[in-house]
BAKE-912749 format. One record per residue (C-alpha): residue in one letter; x, y, z. Coordinates in steps of 0.05 Angstrom, whole numbers, plus 5000, padded with zeros to 4 digits. Layout:
<sites>
AXYZ...
</sites>
This chain:
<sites>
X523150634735X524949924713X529250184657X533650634702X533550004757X536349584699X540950124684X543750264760X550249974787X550049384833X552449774892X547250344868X541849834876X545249564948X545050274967X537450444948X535549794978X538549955051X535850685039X529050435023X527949955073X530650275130X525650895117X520050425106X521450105180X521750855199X515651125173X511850325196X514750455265X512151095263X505450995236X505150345283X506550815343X501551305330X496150735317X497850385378X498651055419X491951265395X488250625411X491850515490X489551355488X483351215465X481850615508X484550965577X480751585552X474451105556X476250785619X477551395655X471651675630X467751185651X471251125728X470151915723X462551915704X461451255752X463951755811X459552315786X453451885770X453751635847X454752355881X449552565837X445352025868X447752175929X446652975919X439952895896X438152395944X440652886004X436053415971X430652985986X431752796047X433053506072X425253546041X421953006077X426553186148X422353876131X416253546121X415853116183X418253796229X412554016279X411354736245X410454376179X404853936215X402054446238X400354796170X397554116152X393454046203X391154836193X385054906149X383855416097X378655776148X383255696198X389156176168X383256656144X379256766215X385256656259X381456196305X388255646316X393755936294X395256496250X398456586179X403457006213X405156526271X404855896228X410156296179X414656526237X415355726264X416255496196X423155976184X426455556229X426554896190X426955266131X433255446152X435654896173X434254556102X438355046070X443954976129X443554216114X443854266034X446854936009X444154745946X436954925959X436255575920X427955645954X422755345983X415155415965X410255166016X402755275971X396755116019X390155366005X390855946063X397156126031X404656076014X410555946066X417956176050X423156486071X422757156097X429757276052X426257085990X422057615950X416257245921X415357385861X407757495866X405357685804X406556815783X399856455816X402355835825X396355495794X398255875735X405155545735X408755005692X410754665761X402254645784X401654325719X407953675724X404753695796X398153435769X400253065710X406552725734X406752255800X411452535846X415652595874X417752945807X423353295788X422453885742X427554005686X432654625696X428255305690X429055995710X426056065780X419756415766X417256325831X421656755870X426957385844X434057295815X432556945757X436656465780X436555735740X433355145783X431554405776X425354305820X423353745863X415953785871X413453345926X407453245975X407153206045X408652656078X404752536138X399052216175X394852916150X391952716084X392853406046X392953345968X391954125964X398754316002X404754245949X411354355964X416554565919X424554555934X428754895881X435554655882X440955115838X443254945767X450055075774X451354785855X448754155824X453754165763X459254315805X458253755839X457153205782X463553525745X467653455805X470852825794X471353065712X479353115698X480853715641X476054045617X476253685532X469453325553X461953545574X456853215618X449353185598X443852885649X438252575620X432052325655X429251645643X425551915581X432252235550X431152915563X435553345588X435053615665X440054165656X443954565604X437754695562X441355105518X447354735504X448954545432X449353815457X441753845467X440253555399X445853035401X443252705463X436152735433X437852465369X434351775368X440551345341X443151605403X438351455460X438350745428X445750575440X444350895512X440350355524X442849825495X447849735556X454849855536X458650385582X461950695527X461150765449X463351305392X457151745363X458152205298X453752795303X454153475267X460753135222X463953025295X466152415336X464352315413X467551905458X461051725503X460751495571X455351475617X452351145684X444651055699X442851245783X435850905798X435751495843X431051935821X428251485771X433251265728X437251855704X442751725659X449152205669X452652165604X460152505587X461652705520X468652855496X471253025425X474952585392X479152975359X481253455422X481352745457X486652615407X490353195404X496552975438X496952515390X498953065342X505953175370X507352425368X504852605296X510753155294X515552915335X515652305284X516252775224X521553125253X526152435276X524852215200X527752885173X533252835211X533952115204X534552145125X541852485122X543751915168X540451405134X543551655077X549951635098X549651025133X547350565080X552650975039X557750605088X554549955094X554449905021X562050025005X563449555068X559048995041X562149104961X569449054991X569548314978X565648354911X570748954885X575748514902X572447934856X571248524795X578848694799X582148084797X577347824741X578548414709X586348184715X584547554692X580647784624X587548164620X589747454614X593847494682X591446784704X595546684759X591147134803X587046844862X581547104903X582347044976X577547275037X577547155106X569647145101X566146445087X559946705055X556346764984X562447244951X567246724978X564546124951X563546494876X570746674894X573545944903X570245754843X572946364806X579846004829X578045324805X576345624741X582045954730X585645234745X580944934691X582545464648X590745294645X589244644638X585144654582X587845274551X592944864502X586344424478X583645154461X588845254424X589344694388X582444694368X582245384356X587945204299X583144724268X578245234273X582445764231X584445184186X576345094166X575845804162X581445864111X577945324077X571645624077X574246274052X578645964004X571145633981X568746283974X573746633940X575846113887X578246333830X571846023778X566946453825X572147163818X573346973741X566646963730X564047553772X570547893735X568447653673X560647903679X563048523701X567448673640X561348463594X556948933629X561849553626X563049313551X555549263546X554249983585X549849693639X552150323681X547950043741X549149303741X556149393738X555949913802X550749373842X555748823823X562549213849X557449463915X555748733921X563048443908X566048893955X559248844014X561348134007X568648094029X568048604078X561848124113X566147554098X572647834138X567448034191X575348444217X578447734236X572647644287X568846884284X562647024301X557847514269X549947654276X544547424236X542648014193X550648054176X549447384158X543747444118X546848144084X552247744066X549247114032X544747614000X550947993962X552947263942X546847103911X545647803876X552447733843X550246983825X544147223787X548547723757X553047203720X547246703710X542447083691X536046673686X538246093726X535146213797X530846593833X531346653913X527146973974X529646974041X525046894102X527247104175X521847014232X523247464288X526448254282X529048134344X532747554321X536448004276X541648204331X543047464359X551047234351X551846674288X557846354266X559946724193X560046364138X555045904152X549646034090X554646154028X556345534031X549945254025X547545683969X553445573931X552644753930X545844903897X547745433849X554244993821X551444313836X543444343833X542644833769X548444753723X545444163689X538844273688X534444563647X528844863691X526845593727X531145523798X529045713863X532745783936X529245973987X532346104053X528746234124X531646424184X527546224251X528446014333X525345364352X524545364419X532945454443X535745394380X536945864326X535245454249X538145604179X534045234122X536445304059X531544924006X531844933931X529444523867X536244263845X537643523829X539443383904X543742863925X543042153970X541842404037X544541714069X551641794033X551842474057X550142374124X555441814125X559842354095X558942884144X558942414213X565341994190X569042564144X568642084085X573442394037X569642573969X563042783995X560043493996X566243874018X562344564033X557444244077X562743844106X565644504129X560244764155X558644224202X565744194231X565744864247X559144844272X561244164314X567544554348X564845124370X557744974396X559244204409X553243734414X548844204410X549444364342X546243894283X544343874212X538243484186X537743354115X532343244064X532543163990X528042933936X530943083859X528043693829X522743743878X525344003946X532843983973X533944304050X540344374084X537444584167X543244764208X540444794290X545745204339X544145474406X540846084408X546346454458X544947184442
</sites>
């Protein structure tokens, strides 16, 4: 990816950039939206649920409380104190009132309680005489009611008590009941007359799920112990008995999220101290809580498919509008490397382009100004190089490469003769370089290398040389030609000939920090470092006219930048370091 970044156009780049950011804000927007629009859905969700379940809590309360009431109005009627104040023997000899005329007075409040609260499924007066009902209902007479689950809450519970929901086994229709199972209430003290009121499943549901908008959510009631009073065999019966569950319940807040069966509830619920601290609680699915948020989800993809052709060709427009100006830069520099310099940038625009535009201008000014200094020391430039080449080719160094050569075809040395004519001819061709100035190191190198093969070639014995470079990389970096023949030639013709003693040059190539460093060191008799120096700085005539030449090229074309630091010590160590910027 960063290879083909490196390798994209500048507008290319412009245009991916616009592309990319413009479908990140997109796709942000859009995922912002649908986080936001899920929480606001989520939190309204919660609060009406919660204004929805408060309602249904309180006519709950109010339902259940109207139940009772319609009980205790039934309780306190005259035919219902007169059961109470019947006795057992009474109903069996007939001596006060009979079963059958107690049960004909008692229809009428009966009745009534079932006028008042359409609810009421039945009503069970037990006694010890007997059992008072509705003429409607058919008792269902094989269930004693001491034999009952209802007897049993009766003597185990303190009622008032309300039974959870149950198929009526007490009267026929199998119909499904919650039972308030209650006492009489009156000056008569009789424990053995229970009375139960069965009030319908489903009225009672109906009424709590009144208020309840949609149908994505359930309602459970729980008593104050957590168990449920209807839908026994709902499958939320093991959620709201899960104990994790019935803790956050209590621990006060109106609404929470529960994960049951690899599912997540939205829970609401209300506690009515009326009966005895129920707790209606409304369940709702997240995810069908959620599901509108799935065309947001779509609607999104779908303005982000079509958005894409326009983005594309929208940043395809901005980009060639915002290049105008910097196309307009590439084509008149373009002119100007044509060497038109009388071409000037101009743009109504005052921003970044512009301002690289008015110095493209000034430079261009600079540029005929200066350009007849160029050229004048570009002629002292070519006159070193003729120097240097006229150095290199002089007529001792081709009589005596000649010269070996003839010996060694006179001589048969097939080989030597071919590496010498490879070598001779490697080294003009590097030296040349096609007119150009500057070369690269390893053309550098290759060439100073051809020199010294063909040097070992006609003084055989004399020297021996290695060559050192630090970095491959280096290999590639721009060099001035010419720069190490010189060199190596000073110690062949000035630090060998006269000695008697095994020769050695040794020449390394390395970058010190921004500067690229030739080092050419050998074992020759040297020279006096200060007299050179002297030589070099104030072009004393008579000193070391190669090295000379080197520095002066070096000094015109990199400027202060370039140096040479010399060190010599006779027959020990001699090193010519040449430092030039390392400009690639």
């Amino acid at each position: 990816m960063k290879t083909l970044l490196y390798r994209s156009s500048f507008k290319t780049r412009i245009w991916f950039s616009i592309m990319l950011i413009t479908l990140v804000a997109i796709v942000v927007t859009g995922t912002s939206s649908h986080y936001i629009a899920s929480s606001l859905l989520e939190k309204k969700a919660a609060e009406l649920g919660q204004m929805m379940i408060d309602k249904s809590a309180m006519a709950l309360q109010e339902k259940l409380r109207k139940v009772r009431l319609s009980a205790v109005t039934f309780m306190i009627s005259p035919p219902f104190e007169d059961i109470l104040l019947s006795t057992s023997t009474d109903l069996q000899e007939g001596s006060y009132y009979s079963y059958f005329s107690l049960n004909k007075n008692i229809q009428t409040p009966l009745m009534q309680m079932k006028m008042i609260e359409p609810s009421i499924a039945s009503v069970l007066v037990h006694t010890p005489g007997g059992e008072f009902y509705l003429n409607s209902a058919e008792r269902r007479k094989e269930n004693v009611f001491e034999d009952t689950d209802l007897f049993k809450q009766m003597k185990t519970n303190v009622v008032p008590y309300w039974s959870q929901s149950h198929e009526d086994s007490l009267f026929e229709g199998k119909t499904s009941v919650l039972s308030l199972l209650i006492e009489p209430i009156s000056t008569v003290n009789r424990n053995e007359v229970q009375v139960v009121v069965n009030v319908k499943e489903e009225s009672i549901k109906e009424y709590v799920e009144t208020n309840v908008v949609g149908n994505s959510g359930h309602i459970m009631v729980l008593n104050a112990v957590g168990e449920p009073m209807m839908d026994q065999s709902s499958p939320l019966v093991p959620l709201v008995r899960d104990h994790e569950f019935l803790s956050l319940l209590n621990k006060g807040n109106k609404h929470f999220e529960f994960e049951f069966d690899k599912k997540l509830y939205l829970v609401n619920y209300a506690t009515i101290s009326f009966p005895d601290n129920w707790k209606v609680v409304y369940l709702q699915p997240k995810e069908l809580l959620l599901k509108d948020i799935q065309y947001i989800n779509w609607a999104m993809i779908i303005i982000i498919g079509l958005l894409i052709p326009f983005v594309f060709l929208l940043s395809q427009w901005v980009t060639n509008r915002l290049l105008l100006p910097l196309q307009k830069l590439q084509r008149l520099m373009s002119r100007a490397g044509d060497n038109d310099l009388s071409v000037r940038f101009e743009s109504a625009y005052q921003d970044e382009v512009a301002q690289v535009g008015g110095r493209f201008n000034t430079m261009l000014e600079k540029i005929e100004v200066l350009i007849l200094d160029v050229k004048a020391a570009e002629h002292q430039k070519r006159l070193s190089e003729m120097k240097a080449l006229q150095s290199q080719i002089n007529p001792h160094f081709l009589y005596n490469t000649l010269n070996t050569i003839l010996w060694k075809t006179e001589s048969r040395k097939q080989e030597d003769v071919k590496e010498m004519i490879i070598s001779l001819s490697l080294l003009f061709r590097l030296g040349l370089n096609n007119g150009y100035e500057l070369t690269t190191v390893r053309k550098e190198i290759e060439h100073v290398t051809q020199y010294l093969i063909l040097q070992q070639q006609c003084y055989e014995e004399l020297f021996e040389f290695r060559i050192d470079a630090e970095e491959t990389d280096l290999m590639e970096h721009s060099s001035l030609k010419l720069l190490l023949q010189p060199l190596v030639e000073n110690s062949i013709l000035h630090g060998f000939t006269d000695g008697d003693f095994a020769g050695w040059i040794h020449i390394r190539i390395e970058r010190q920090e921004q500067y690229i460093v030739y080092s050419v060191e050998d074992n020759g008799k040297g020279f006096d470092r200060e007299v050179m120096m002297r030589s070099l700085e104030e072009e004393v005539v008579g000193g070391g006219f190669a090295l000379q030449n080197v520095y002066r090229r070096l000094k015109l074309y990199y400027g202060d930048d370039a140096r040479v630091e010399l060190e010599s010590t006779a027959y020990s160590r001699t090193i010519v370091r040449l430092y030039f910027p390392d400009n690639q």
